[in-house]
C-alpha positions in Angstrom: 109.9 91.9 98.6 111.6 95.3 97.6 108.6 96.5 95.8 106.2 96.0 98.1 108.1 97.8 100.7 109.1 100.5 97.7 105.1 100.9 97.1 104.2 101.5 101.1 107.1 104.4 101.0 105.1 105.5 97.9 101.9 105.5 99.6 103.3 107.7 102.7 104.6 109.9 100.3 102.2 112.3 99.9 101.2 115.4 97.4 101.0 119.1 98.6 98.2 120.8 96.7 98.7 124.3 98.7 100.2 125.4 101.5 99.5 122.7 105.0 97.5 120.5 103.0 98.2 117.4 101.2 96.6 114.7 99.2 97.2 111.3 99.7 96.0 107.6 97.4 95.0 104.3 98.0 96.3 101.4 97.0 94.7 99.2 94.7 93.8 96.7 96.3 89.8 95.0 96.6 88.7 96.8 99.9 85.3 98.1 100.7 87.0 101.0 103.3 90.8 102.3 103.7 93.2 100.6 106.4 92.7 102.5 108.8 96.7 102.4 109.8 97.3 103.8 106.1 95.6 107.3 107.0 97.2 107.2 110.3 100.5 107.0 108.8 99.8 109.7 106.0 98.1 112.1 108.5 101.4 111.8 110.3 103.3 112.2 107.5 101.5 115.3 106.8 101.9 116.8 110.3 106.0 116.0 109.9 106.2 118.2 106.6 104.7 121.1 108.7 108.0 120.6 111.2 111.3 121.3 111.5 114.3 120.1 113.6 111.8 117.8 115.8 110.5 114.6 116.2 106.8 113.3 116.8 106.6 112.1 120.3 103.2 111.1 120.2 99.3 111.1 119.1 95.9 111.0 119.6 93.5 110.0 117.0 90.1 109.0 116.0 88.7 107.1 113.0 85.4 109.0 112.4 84.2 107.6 109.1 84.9 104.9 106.8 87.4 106.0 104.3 87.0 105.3 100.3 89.9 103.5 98.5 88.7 105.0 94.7 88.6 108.5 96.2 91.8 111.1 97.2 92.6 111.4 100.8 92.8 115.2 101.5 95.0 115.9 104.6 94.6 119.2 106.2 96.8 120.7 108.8 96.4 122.9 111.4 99.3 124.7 113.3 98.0 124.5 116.5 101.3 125.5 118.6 105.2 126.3 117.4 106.5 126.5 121.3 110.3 126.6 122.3 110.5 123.0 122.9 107.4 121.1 121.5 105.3 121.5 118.5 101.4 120.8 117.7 99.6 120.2 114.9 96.2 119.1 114.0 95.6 117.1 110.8 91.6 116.4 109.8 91.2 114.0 106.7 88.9 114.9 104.0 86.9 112.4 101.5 83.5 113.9 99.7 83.2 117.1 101.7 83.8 115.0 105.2 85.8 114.4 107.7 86.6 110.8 107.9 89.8 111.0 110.6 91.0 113.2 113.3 94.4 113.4 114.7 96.6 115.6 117.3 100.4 115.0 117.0 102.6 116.6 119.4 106.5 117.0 118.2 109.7 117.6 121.0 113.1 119.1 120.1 116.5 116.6 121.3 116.4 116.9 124.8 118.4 115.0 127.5 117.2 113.7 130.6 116.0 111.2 133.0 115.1 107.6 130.9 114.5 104.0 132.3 112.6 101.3 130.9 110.5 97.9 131.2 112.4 95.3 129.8 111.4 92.9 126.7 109.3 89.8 128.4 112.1 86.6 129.0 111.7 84.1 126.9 110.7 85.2 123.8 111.9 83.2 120.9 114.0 84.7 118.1 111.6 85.8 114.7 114.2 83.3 112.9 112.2 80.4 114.8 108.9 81.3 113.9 107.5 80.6 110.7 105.7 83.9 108.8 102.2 84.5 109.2 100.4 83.7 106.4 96.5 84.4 106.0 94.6 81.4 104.6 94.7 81.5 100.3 97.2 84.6 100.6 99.8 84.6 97.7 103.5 84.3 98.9 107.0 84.1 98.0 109.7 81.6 97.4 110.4 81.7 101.1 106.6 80.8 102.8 106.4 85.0 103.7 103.1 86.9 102.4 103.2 89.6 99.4 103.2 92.2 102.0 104.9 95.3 103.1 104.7 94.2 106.9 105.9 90.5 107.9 104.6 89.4 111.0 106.0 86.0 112.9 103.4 85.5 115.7 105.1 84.0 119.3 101.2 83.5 120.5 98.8 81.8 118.5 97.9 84.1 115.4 94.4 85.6 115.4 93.1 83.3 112.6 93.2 80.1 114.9 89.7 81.9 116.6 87.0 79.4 117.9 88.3 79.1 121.7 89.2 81.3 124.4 92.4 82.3 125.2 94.4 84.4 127.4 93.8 88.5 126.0 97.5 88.9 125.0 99.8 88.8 121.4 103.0 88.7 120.9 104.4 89.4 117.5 107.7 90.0 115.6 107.1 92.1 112.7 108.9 94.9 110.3 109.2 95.9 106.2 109.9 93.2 104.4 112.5 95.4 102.3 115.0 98.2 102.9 114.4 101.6 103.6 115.8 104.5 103.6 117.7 106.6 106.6 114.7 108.8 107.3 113.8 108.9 110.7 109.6 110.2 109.6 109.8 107.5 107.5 110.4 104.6 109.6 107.8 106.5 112.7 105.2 107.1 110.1 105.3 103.2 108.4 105.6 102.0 112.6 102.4 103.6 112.7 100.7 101.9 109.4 101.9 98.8 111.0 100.2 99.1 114.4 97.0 99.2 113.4 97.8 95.7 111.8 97.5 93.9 115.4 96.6 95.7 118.4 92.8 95.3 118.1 92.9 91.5 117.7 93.9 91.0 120.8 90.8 92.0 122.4 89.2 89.2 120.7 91.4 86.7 121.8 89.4 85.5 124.8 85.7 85.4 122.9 85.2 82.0 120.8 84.8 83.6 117.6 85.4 82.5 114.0 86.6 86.4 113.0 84.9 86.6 109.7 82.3 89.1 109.0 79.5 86.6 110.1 80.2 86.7 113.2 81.8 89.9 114.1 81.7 93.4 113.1 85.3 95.0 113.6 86.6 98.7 113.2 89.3 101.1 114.6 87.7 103.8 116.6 90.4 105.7 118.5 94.4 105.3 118.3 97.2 106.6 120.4 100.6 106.2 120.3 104.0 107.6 122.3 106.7 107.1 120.9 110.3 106.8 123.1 113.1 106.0 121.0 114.4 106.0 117.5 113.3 102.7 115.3 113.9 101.0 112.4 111.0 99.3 110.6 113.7 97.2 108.6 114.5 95.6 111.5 112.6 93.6 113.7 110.1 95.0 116.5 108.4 92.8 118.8 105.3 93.8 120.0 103.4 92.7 123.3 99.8 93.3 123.3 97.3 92.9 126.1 93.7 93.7 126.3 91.9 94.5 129.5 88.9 95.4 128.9 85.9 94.5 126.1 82.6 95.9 126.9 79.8 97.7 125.1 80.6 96.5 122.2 84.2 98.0 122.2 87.4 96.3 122.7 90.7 98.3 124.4 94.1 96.9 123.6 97.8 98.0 124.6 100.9 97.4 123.4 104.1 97.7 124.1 107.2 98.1 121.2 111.0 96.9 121.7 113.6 96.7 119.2 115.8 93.2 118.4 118.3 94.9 120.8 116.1 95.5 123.9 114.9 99.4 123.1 111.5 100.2 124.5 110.8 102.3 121.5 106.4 102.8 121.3 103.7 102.3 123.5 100.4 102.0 121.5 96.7 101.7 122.5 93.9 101.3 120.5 90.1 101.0 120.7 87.6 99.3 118.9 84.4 98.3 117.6 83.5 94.8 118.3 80.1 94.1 117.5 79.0 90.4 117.7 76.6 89.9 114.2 74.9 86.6 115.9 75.3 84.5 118.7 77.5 81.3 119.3 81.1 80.6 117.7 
């Protein structure tokens, strides 16, 4: 699924209207608010353009509005530091005079030292053995894998099979379902879109929910993410997500990023609006 993978690249690439600030689309597609990984990954693409010779270690950001798919995404950034090793910058997103999104990014030159690592969990079965995700009536192609950028091959039970509790933790296999190209931004930036595909459903994992709207009122409210080694989002990532806490009608979830060869690449954690609508599953 080339083109759908070519159109994500599309999306990330975005417009400069002046000097540190950008503009950025949606896709058209039948939503009633952006994704919220889509501004994530163009507000980091627009705080890479302001940077040279150094690569985003990590970010803080929070989802302060809902976005408007039929309006431009305006992506202004500040340069908040330019220091002999690392590099900040802020980016605030822009839709009808507001901001909608708030993000700090913090950039490190190539730099040896100390490294270990966790290891990926034993056990976990290959993403050849899983069948492809699939939400319910969503078109696919001749091989049983969604029209979408990002495949995802769940190891745990996939969020849609809601209505019980279960144990606060996802697994999932996931990466572009096409080729990219050697850019390093790239492949960070579209890790980024995809990590807002997942993390938050974990936290709902041990509540008997249906999922749907009726029942539950979802949203991203804060994202952070580190990020430790080079990746390739057209290879596969597996991603182990755990959820501690759910409380006040907010859910926290962590994850935790290897590569098909063992590389602990990202951390991520996210948290959320979970507001239950009614009571009972």
């Amino acid at each position: 699924m080339q083109s759908e993978v070519d159109g994500l690249i599309e999306l990330l690439d975005l417009e400069p209207i002046e000097k540190d600030i950008f503009r950025g689309v949606s896709p058209q597609e039948d939503r009633q608010r952006v994704f919220g990984g889509q501004v994530a990954g163009q507000a980091l693409v627009a705080a890479a353009r302001t940077v040279e010779g150094r690569s985003v270690h990590s970010l803080q950001a929070y989802f302060l509005r809902p976005g408007d798919p039929s309006a431009p995404l305006v992506y202004l950034v500040e340069r908040v530091r330019d220091g002999r090793s690392f590099t900040t910058r802020r980016v605030t997103t822009i839709q009808h005079g507001h901001p909608i999104f708030a993000m700090s990014a913090s950039f490190q030159r190539p730099e040896a030292g100390f490294e270990h690592q966790t290891d990926i969990p034993a056990g976990v079965p290959d993403p050849e053995e899983i069948e492809p995700f699939v939400w319910p009536g969503f078109p696919v192609d001749d091989e049983g894998r969604m029209k979408r950028p990002i495949e995802l091959r769940y190891v745990t039970t996939p969020p849609t099979q809601r209505g019980q509790r279960r144990e606060p933790r996802l697994q999932v296999w996931l990466r572009a379902t096409g080729t990219l190209p050697d850019d390093p931004v790239l492949h960070t930036c579209m890790f980024t879109y995809a990590s807002d595909l997942t993390v938050l459903d974990t936290a709902t994992q041990p509540h008997p929910i249906r999922g749907s709207e009726v029942d539950i009122q979802m949203a991203s409210l804060d994202h952070a993410m580190w990020f430790h080694r080079p990746l390739r989002m057209d290879e596969w990532i597996f991603l182990d997500q755990v959820s501690n806490s759910a409380s006040n009608a907010r859910g926290l979830a962590w994850g935790t990023a290897w590569s098909r060869s063992g590389d602990l690449v990202a951390s991520v954690v996210q948290e959320g609006l979970m507001r239950p609508l009614r009571s009972g599953p």
